[in-house]
VOBA-1610 file (N, C-alpha, C; in pm, whole numbers, padded with zeros to 5 digits, always signed):
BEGIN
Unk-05349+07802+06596Unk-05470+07753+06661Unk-05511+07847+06775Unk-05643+07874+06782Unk-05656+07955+06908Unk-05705+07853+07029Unk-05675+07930+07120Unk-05674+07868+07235Unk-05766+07743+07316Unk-05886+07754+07232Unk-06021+07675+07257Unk-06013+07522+07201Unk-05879+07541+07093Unk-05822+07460+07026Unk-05884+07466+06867Unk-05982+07586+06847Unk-06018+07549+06687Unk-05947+07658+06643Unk-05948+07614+06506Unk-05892+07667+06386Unk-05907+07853+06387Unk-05791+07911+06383Unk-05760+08046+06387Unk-05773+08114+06247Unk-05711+08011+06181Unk-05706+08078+06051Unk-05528+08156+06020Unk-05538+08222+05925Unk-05424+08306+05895Unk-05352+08235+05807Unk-05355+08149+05746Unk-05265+08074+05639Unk-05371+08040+05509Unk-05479+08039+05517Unk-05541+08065+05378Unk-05460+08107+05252Unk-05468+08020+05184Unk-05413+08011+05046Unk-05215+08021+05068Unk-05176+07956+05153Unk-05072+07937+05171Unk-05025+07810+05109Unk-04912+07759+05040Unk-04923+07617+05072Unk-04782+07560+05114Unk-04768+07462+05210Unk-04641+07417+05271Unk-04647+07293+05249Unk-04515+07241+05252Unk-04431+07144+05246Unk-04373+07077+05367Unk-04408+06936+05412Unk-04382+06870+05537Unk-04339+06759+05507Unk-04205+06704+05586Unk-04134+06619+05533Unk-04116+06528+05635Unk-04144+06373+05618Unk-04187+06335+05734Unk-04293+06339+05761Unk-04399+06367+05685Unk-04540+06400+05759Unk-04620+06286+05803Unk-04603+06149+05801Unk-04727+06019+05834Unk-04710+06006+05909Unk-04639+06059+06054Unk-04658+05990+06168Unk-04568+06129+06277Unk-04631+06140+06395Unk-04578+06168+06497Unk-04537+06324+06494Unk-04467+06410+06501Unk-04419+06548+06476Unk-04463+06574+06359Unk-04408+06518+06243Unk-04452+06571+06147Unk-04622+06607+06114Unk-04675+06506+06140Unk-04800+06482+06116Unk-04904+06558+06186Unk-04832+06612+06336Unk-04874+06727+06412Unk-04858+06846+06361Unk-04765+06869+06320Unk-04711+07007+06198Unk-04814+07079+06083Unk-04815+06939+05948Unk-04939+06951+05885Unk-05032+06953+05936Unk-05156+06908+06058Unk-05241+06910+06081Unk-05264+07037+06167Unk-05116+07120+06213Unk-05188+07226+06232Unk-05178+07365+06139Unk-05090+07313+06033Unk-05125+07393+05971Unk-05232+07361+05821Unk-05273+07280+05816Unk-05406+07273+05751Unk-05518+07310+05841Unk-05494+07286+05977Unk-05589+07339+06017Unk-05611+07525+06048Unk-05553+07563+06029Unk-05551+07724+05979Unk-05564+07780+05849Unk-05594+07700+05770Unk-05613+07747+05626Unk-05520+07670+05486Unk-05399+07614+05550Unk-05290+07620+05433Unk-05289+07454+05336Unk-05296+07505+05258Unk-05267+07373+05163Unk-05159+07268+05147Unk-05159+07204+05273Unk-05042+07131+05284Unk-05025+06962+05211Unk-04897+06964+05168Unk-04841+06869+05104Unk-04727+06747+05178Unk-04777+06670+05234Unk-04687+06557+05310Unk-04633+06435+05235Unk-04457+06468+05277Unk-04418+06317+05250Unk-04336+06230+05302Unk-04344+06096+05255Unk-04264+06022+05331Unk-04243+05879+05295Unk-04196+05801+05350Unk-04099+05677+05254Unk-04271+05552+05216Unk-04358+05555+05340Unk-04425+05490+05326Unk-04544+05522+05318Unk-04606+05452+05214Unk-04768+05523+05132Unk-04894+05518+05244Unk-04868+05394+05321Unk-05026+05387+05383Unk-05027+05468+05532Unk-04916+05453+05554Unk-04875+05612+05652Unk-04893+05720+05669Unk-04908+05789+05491Unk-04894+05871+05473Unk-05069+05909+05446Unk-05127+05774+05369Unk-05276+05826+05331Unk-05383+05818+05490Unk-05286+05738+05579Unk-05391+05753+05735Unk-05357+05886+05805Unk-05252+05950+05767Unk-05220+06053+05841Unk-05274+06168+05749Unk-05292+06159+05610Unk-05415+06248+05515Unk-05556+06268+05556Unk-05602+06159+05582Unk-05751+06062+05608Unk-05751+06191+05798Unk-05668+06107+05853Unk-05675+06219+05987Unk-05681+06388+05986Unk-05603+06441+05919Unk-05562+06543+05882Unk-05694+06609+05827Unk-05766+06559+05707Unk-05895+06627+05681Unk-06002+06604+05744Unk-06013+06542+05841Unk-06102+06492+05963Unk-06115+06651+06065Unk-05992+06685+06096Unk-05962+06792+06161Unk-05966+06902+06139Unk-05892+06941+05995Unk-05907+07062+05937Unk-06047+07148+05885Unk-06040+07255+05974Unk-06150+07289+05911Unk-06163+07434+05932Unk-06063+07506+05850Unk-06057+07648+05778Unk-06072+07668+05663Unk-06061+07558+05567Unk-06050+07571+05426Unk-05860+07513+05391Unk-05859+07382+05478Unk-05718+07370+05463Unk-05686+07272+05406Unk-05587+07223+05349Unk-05613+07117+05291Unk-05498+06994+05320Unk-05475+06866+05236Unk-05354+06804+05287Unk-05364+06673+05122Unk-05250+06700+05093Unk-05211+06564+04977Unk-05046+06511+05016Unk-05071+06399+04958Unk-04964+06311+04987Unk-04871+06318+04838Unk-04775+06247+04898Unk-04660+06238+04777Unk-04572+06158+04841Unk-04494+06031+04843Unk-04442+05949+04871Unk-04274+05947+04799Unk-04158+05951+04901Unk-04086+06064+04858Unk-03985+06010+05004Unk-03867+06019+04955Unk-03758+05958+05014Unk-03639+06130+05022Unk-03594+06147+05139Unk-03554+06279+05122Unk-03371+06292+05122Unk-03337+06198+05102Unk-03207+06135+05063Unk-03196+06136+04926Unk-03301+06167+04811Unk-03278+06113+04679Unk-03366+06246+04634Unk-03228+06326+04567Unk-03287+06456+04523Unk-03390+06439+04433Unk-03400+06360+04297Unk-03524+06345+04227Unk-03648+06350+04356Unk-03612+06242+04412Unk-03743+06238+04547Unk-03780+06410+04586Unk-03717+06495+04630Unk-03697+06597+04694Unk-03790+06699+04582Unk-03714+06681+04493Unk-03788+06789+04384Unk-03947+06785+04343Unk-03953+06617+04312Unk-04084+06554+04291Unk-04185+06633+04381Unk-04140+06584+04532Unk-04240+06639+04614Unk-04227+06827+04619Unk-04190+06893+04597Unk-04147+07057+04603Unk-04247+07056+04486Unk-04255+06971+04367Unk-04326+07040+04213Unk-04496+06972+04282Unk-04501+06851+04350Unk-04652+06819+04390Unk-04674+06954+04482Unk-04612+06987+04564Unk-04689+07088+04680Unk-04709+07237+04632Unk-04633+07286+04484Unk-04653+07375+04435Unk-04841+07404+04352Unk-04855+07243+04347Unk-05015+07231+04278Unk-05106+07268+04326Unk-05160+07290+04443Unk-05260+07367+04485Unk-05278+07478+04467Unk-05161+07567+04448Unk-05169+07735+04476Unk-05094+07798+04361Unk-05014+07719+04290Unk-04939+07725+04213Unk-04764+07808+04272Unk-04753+07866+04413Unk-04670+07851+04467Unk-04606+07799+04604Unk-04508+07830+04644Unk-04457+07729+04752Unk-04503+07853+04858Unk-04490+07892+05001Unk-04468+07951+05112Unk-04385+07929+05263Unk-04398+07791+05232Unk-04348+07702+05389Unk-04296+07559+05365Unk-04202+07537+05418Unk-04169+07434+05443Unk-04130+07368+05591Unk-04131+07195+05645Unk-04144+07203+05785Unk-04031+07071+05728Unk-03869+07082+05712Unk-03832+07010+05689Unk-03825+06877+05818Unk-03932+06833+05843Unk-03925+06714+05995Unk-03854+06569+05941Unk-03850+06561+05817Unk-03736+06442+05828Unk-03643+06391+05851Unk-03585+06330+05966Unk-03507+06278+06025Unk-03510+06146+06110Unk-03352+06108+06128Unk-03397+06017+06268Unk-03251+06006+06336Unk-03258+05882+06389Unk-03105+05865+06477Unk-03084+05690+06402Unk-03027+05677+06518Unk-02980+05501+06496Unk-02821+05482+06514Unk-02779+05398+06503Unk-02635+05348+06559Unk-02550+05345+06676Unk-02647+05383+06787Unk-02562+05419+06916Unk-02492+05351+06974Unk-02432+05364+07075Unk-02302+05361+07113Unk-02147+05460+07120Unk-02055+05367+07210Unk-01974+05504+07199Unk-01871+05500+07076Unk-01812+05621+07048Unk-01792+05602+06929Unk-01668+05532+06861Unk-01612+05467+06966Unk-01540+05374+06926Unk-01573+05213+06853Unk-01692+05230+06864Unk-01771+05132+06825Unk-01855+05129+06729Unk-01861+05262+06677Unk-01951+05295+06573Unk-01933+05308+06439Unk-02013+05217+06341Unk-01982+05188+06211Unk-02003+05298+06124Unk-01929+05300+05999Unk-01899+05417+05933Unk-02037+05428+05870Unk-02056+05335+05773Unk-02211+05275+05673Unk-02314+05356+05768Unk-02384+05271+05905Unk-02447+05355+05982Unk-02451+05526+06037Unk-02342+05538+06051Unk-02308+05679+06098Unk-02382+05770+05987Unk-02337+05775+05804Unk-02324+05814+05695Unk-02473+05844+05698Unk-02558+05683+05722Unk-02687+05666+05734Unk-02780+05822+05753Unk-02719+05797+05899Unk-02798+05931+05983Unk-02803+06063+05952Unk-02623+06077+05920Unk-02624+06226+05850Unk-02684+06226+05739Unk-02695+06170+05617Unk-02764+06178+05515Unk-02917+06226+05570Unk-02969+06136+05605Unk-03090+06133+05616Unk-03127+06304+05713Unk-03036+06328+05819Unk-03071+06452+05874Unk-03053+06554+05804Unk-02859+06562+05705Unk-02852+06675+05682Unk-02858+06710+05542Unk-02783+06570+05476Unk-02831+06626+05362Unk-03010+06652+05317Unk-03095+06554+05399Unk-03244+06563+05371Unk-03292+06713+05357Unk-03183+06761+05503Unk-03229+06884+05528Unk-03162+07011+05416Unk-03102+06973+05378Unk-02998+07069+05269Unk-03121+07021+05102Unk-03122+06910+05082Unk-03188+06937+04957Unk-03325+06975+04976Unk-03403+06994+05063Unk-03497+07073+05092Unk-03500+07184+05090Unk-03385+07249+05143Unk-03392+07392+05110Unk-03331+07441+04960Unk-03263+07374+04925Unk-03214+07348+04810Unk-03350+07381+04647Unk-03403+07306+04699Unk-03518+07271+04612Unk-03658+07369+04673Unk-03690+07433+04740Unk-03767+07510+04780Unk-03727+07653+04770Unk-03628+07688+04834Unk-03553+07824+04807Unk-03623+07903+04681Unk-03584+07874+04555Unk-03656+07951+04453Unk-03807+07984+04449Unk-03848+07845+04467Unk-04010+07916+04472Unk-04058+08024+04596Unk-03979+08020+04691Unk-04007+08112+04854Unk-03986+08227+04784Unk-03858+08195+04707Unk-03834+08359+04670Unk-03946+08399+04546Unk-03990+08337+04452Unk-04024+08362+04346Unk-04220+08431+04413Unk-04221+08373+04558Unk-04377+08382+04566Unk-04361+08579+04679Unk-04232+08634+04715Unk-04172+08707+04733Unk-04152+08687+04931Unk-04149+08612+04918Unk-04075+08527+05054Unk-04190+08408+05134Unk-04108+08349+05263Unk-04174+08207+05254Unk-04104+08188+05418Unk-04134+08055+05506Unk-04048+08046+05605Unk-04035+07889+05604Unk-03887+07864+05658Unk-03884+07690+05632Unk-03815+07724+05763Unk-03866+07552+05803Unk-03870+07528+05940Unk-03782+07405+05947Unk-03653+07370+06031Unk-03562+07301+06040Unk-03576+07218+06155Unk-03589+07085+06133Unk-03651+06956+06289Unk-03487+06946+06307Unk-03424+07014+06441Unk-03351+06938+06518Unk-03391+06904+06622Unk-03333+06891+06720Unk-03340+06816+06886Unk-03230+06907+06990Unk-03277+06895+07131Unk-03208+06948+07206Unk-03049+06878+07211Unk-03093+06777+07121Unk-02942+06675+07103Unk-02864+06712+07024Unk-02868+06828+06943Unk-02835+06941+06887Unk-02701+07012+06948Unk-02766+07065+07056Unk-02651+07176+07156Unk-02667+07081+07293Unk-02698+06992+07292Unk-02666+06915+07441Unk-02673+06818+07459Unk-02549+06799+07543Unk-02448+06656+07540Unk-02582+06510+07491Unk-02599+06463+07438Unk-02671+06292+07463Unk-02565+06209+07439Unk-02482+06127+07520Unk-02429+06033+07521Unk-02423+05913+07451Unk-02372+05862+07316Unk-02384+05758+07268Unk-02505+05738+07191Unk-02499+05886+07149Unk-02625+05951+07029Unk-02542+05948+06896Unk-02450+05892+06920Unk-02389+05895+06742Unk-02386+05994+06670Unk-02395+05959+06592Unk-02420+06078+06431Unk-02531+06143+06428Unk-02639+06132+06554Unk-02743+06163+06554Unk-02726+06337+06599Unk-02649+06397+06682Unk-02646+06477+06765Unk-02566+06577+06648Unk-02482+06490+06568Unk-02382+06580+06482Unk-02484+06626+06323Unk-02552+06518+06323Unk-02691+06590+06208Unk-02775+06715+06311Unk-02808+06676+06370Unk-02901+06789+06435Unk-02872+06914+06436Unk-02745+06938+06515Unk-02628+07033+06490Unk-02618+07098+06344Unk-02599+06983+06261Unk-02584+07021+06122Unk-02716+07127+06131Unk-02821+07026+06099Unk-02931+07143+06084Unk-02920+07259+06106Unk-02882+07278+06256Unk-02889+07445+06342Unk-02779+07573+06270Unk-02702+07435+06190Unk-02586+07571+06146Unk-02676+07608+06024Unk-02726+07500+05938Unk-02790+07519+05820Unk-02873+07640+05840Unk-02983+07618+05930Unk-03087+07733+05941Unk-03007+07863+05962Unk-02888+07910+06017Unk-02841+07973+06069Unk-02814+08071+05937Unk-02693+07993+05875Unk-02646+08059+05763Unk-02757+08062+05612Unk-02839+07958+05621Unk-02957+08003+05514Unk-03025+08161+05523Unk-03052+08155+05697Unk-03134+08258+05732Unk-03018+08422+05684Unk-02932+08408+05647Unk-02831+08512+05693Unk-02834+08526+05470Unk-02811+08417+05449Unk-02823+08426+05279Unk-02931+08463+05265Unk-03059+08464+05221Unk-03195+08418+05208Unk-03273+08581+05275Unk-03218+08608+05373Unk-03306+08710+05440Unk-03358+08845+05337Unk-03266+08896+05288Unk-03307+08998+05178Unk-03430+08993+05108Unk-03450+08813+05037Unk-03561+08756+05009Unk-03686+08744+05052Unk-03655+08820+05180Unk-03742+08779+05272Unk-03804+08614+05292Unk-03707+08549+05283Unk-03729+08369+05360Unk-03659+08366+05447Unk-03717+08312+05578Unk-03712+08277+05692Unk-03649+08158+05694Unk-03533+08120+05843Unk-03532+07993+05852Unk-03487+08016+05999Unk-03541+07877+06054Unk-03533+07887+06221Unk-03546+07748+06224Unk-03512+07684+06355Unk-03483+07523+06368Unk-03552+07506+06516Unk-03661+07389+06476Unk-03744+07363+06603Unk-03611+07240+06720Unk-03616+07253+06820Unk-03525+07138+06876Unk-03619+07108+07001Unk-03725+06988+06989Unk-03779+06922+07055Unk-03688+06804+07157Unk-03728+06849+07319Unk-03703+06714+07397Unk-03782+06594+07381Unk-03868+06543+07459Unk-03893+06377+07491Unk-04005+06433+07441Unk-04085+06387+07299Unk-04219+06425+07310Unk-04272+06249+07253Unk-04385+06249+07309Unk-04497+06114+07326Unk-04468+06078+07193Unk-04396+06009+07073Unk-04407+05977+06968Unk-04378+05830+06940Unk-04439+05749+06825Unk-04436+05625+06837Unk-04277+05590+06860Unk-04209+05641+06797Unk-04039+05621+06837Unk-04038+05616+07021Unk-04078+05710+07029Unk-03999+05749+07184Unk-04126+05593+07273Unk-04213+05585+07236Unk-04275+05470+07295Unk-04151+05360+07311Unk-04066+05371+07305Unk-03967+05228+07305Unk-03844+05255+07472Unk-03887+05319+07492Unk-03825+05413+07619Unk-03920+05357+07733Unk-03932+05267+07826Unk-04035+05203+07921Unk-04028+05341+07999Unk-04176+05392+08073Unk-04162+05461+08143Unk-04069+05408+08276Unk-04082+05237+08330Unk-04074+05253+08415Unk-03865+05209+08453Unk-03799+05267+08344Unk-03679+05260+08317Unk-03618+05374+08365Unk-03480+05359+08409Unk-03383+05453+08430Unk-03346+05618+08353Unk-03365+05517+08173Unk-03363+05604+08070Unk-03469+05729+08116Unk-03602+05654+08109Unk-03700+05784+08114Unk-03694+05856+08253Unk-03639+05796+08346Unk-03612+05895+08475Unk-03534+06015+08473Unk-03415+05963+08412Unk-03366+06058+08362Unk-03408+06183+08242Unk-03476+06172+08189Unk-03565+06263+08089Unk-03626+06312+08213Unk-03726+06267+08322Unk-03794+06396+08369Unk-03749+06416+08489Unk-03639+06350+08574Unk-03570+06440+08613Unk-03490+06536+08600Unk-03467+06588+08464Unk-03349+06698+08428Unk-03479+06787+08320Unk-03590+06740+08348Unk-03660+06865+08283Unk-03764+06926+08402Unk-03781+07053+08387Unk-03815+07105+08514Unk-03944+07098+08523Unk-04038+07077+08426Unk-04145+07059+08379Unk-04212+06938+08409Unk-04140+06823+08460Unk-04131+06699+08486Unk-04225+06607+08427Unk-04213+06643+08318Unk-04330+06585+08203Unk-04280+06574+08086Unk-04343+06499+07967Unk-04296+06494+07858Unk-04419+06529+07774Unk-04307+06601+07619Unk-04400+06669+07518Unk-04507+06589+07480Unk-04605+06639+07362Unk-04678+06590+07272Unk-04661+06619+07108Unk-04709+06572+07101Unk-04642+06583+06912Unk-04721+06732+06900Unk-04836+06763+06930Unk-04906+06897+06919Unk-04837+07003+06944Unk-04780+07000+07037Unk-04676+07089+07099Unk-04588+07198+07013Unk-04513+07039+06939Unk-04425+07118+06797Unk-04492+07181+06694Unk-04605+07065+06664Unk-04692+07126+06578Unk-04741+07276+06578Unk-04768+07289+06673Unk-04829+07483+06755Unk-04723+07543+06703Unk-04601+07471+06758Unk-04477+07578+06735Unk-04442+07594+06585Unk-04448+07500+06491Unk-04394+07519+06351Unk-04509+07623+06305Unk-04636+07589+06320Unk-04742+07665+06269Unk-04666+07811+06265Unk-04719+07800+06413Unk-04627+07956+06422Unk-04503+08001+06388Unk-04433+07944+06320Unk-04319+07992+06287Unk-04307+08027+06089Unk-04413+07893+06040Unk-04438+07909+05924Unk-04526+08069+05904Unk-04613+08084+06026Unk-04693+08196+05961Unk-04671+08331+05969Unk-04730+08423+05953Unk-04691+08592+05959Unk-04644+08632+06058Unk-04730+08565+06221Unk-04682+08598+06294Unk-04586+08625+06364Unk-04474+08525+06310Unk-04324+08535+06320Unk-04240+08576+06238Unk-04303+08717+06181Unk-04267+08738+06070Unk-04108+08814+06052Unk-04093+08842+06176Unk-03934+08899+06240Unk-03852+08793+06316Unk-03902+08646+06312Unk-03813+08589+06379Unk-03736+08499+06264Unk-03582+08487+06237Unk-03521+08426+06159Unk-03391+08361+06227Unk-03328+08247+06171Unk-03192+08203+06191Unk-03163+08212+06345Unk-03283+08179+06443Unk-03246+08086+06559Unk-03328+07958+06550Unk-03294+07948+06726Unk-03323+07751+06681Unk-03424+07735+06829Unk-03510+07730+06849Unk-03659+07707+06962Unk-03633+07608+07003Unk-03574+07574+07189Unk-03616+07465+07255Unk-03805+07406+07294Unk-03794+07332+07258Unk-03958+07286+07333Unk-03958+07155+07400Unk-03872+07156+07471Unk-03879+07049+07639Unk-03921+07045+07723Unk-04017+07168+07753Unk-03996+07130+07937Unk-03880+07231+08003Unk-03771+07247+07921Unk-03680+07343+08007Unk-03570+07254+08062Unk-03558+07106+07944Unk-03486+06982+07980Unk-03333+07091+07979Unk-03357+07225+07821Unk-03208+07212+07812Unk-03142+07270+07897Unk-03236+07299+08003Unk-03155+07413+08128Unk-03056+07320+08228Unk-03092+07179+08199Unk-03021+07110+08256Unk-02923+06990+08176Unk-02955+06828+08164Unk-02903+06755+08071Unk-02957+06685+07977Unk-02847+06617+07910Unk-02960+06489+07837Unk-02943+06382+07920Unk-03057+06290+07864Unk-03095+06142+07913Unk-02988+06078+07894Unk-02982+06015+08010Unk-02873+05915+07992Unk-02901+05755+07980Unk-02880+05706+07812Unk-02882+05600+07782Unk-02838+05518+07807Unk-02697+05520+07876Unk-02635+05427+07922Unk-02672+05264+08001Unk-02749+05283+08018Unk-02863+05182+08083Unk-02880+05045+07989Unk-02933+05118+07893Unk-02988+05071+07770Unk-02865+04986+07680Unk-02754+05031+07688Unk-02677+05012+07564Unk-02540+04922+07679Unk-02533+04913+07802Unk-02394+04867+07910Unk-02450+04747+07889Unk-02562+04649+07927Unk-02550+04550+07950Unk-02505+04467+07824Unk-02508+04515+07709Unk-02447+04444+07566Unk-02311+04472+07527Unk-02297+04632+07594Unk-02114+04646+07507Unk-01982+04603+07676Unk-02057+04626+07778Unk-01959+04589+07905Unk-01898+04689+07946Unk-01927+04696+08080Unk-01851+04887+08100Unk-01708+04928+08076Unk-01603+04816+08047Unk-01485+04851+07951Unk-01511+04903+07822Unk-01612+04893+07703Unk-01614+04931+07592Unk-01691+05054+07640Unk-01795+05098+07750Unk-01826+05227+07811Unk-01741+05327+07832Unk-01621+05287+07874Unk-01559+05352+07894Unk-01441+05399+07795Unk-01404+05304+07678Unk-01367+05367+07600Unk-01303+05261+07502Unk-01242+05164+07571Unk-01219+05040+07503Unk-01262+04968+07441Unk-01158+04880+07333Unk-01236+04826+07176Unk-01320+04678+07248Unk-01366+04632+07171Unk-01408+04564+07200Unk-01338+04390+07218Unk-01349+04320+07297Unk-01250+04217+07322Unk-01281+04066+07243
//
């Protein structure tokens, strides 16, 4: 995007793959890169999500970019492939992918934390993120290279407390991009991993500003503010397109400059139910 905020261009007849795309990061992602030209393909577990965040998306775009849906669970490789053979239809090949599907859930410390749940998270972060590349890989190479873009979190490489399985998927990701980028490079396909702090998303709406939790978020970012979903979006654009055409197999903070310092401390949130004996490390009584 250029700076005025309209459409730059440079992805014409590109087409990418966004996972996660009906709501929040993701949906910032595709919309900015349809809005530069590219024929983007979004998916995600739920349909009417996905066709309001389409409906928005071509409202905005306006390089010649485009956006279709495909409804698509990224835990269930048929799912995975399905959507890789829909986003190949516009152009007849792949170029980009913005693997943003993920989430968290199960917190607490981990003495307390259920196996079923835990499994939950990693699936959904890493394997989501593994059969994505899995299933894209050939066509990047076949179109004679491509760049896929990996959603972790600063919860990734820094401490969050009673982030569960959440922090150990993220992680996952960063190694993934790491060693893809190191296989893959000859091919010329790219892989690099976005790791967003606190950005404005309907999730993070559950965080009261006027709570401990969120004090902590902008006191340990120097920026003393929190992201916007646009934010990432700018950043994947750019990472999907030419312009980064030498950057591979690292991983982009976009916080604020939270990671120069810590993570949020949840503790707040999660003591008055488990009792600061199970805080501290003990089973539960």
């Amino acid at each position: 995007m250029a700076e005025n905020g309209r459409p730059a261009g440079g992805l014409e007849g590109k087409a990418v793959l966004v996972t996660g795309g009906g709501t929040g990061i993701g949906r910032a992602c595709a919309a900015a890169c349809a809005a530069d030209g590219a024929a983007v393909t979004i998916c995600g577990r739920t349909e009417s999500k996905l066709e309001d965040a389409a409906k928005r998306i071509r409202q905005d775009s306006g390089n010649g970019g485009s956006v279709q849906i495909i409804v698509a669970d990224v835990t269930q490789e048929d799912d995975v492939k399905a959507a890789v053979d829909t986003a190949l239809e516009p152009t007849g090949r792949l170029d980009g992918c913005v693997a943003n599907a993920g989430g968290g859930g199960g917190m607490g410390p981990y003495q307390v934390l259920e196996q079923t749940e835990f499994l939950r998270v990693l699936h959904l972060n890493v394997l989501g993120t593994m059969l994505c590349i899995k299933h894209t890989v050939p066509h990047m190479v076949e179109a004679g290279g491509g760049s896929f873009v990996g959603m972790s979190s600063i919860a990734g490489h820094l401490t969050h407390p009673y982030f569960g399985a959440y922090c150990a998927g993220k992680a996952g990701i960063e190694a993934m991009m790491r060693n893809a980028a190191d296989e893959f490079g000859a091919s010329r396909v790219r892989f690099n991993a976005i790791a967003p702090g606190f950005i404005a998303t309907e999730i993070m709406e559950g965080v009261p500003r006027d709570s401990e939790t969120y004090r902590s978020y902008i006191e340990n970012t120097p920026m003393a503010d929190v992201g916007e979903p646009e934010d990432v979006g700018a950043l994947a654009r750019f990472l999907i397109g030419p312009e980064s055409r030498w950057i591979t197999g690292t991983c982009i903070d976009i916080d604020g400059g939270q990671h120069l310092r810590r993570g949020p401390d949840f503790g707040p949130f999660i003591a008055p139910t488990l009792g600061p004996d199970v805080m501290r490390g003990k089973l539960p009584s």
